[in-house]
C-alpha positions as CSV (number, residue, x, y, z in Angstrom):
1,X,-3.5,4.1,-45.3
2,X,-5.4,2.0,-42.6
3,X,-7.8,4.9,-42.5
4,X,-8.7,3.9,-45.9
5,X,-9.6,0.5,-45.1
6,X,-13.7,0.3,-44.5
7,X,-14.1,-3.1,-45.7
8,X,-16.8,-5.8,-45.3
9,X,-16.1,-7.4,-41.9
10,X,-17.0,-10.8,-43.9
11,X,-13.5,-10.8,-45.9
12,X,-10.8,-13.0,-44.3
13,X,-7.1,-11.0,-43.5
14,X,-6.1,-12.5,-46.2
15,X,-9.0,-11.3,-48.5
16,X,-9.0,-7.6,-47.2
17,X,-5.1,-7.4,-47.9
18,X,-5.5,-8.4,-51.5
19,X,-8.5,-6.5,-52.2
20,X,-6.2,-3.6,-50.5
21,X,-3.1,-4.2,-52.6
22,X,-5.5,-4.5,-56.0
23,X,-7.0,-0.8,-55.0
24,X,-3.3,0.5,-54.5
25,X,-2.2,-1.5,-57.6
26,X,-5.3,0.8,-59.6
27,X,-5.7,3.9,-57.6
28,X,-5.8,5.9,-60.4
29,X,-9.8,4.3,-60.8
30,X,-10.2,5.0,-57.4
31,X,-9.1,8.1,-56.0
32,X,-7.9,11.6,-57.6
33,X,-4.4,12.3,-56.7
34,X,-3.3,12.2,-52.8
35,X,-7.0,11.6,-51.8
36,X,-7.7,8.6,-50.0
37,X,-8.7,5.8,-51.9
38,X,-12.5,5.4,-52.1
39,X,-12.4,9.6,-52.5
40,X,-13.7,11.3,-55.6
41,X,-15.5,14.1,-55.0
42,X,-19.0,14.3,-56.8
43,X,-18.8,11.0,-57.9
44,X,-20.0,8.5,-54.5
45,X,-21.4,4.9,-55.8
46,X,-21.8,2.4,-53.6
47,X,-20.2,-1.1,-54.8
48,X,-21.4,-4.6,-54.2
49,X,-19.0,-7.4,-54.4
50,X,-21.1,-10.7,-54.5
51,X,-19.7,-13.9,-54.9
52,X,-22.3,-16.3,-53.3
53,X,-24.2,-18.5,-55.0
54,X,-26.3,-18.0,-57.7
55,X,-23.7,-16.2,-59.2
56,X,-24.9,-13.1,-61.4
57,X,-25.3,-14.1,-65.2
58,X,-21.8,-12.5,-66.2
59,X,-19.7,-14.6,-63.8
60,X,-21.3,-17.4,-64.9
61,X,-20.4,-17.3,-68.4
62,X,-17.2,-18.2,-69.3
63,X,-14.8,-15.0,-71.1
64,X,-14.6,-16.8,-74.3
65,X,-15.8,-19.7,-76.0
66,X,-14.1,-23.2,-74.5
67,X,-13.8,-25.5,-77.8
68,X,-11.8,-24.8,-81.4
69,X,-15.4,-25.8,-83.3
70,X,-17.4,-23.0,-81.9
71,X,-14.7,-20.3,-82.0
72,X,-14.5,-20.8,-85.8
């Protein structure tokens, strides 16, 4: 699988192995069968993983509201 790994040379060893082991963990969202991951014919997108400062406005919201009062 090393073949498969074209990976931003900013991630640490440590990053690229858990971004590797999350693709394995969900290949069926990133390849079709055998292929390698990364492979789906007819369907090429280019993704951008950002995580400098200023984050973008849906990271910086938190997933559900923090206090009792406003989730009544």
């Amino acid at each position: 699988m090393n073949s498969e790994r074209q990976f931003r040379t900013t991630l640490t060893s440590k990053q690229n192995l858990s971004l590797l082991k999350m693709l394995r963990k969900n290949r069926p969202a990133f390849s079709i069968g055998e292929e390698p991951l990364g492979t789906i014919v007819g369907h090429d997108i280019e993704l951008y993983l950002d995580v400098e400062r200023p984050y973008p406005p849906m990271l910086r919201s938190p997933p559900y509201p923090a206090s009792l009062k406003t989730r009544k």
